[in-house]
N, C-alpha and C positions, 0 to 999 in steps of 0.2 A: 796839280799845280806845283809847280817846286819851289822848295823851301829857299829864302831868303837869306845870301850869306850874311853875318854879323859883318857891322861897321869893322872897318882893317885901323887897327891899333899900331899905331908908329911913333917909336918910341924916339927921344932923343937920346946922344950916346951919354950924358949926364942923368939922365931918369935911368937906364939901364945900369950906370954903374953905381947909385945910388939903391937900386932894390937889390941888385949882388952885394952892396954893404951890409944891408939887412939882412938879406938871407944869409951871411956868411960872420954875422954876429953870434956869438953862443946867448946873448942874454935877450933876440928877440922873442917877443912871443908865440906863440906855434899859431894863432889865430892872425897877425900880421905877416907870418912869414909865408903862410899861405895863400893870403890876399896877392902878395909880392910875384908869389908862382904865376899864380890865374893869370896876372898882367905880363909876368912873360913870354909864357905860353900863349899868349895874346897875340904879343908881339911878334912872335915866330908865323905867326898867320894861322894858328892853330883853331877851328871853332868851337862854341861852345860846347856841343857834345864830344870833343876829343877832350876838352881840358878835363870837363868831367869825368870820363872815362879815369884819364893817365890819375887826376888826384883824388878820386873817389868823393865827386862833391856834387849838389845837384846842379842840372842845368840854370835854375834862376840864380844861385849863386854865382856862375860864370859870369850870366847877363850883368848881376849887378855889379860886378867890380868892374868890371870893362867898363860899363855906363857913367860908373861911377870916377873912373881913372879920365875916362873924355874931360868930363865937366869941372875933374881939376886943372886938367893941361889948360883947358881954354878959360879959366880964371887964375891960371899960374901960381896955384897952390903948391908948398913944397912939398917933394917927394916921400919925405913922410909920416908928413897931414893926410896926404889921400889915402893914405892904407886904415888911417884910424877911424872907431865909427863916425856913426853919424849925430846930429842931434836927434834927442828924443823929445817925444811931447809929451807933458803931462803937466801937474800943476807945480809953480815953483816952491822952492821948500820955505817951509811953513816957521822954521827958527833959523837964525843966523848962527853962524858957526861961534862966535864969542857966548850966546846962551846954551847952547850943547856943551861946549868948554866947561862952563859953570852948572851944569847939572850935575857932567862927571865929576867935580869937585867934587859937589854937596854929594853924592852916593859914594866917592871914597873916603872921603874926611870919616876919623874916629868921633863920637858922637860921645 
């Protein structure tokens, strides 16, 4: 049975020169500026087991950013929002930031 090519990723020329800003900032982070790759390489028609190959990443990492770059285009999220994670689940935190403030007071204050 033959394999499936990935969805074709078409960038506009504002999304492309917006991830060449990123990746061509010294202060991005190496885990965004890699995201920025995958979706190039995207864009070039390249699929997921080449990206992986060329950046040493796994194939489901490819799938997600691709997946993930779709469903910001078509909610028009800015270029880079999409690169950042995602939400996490779990339970919301338990003190607000003004009572963490006032702990580290009271454990610096001389007694």
């Amino acid at each position: 049975m033959p394999r499936l090519a990935p969805t074709a990723l078409i960038l506009k020329i504002e999304e492309r020169e917006g991830l060449q800003q990123i990746l061509n900032r010294h202060s991005t982070p190496q885990q965004i500026a890699l995201r920025a790759k995958i979706v190039l390489l995207a864009d070039e028609g390249r699929n997921h087991h080449e990206i992986g190959r060329e950046l040493e990443i796994g194939l489901k990492m490819a799938r997600l950013w691709r997946k993930r770059w779709r469903e910001g285009q078509e909610k028009e999220i800015p270029v880079s929002e999409r690169l950042c994670d995602g939400q996490r689940s779990g339970t919301p935190a338990k003190f607000e930031l003004e009572q963490i403030l006032h702990l580290f007071k009271l454990a610096c204050d001389d007694h």
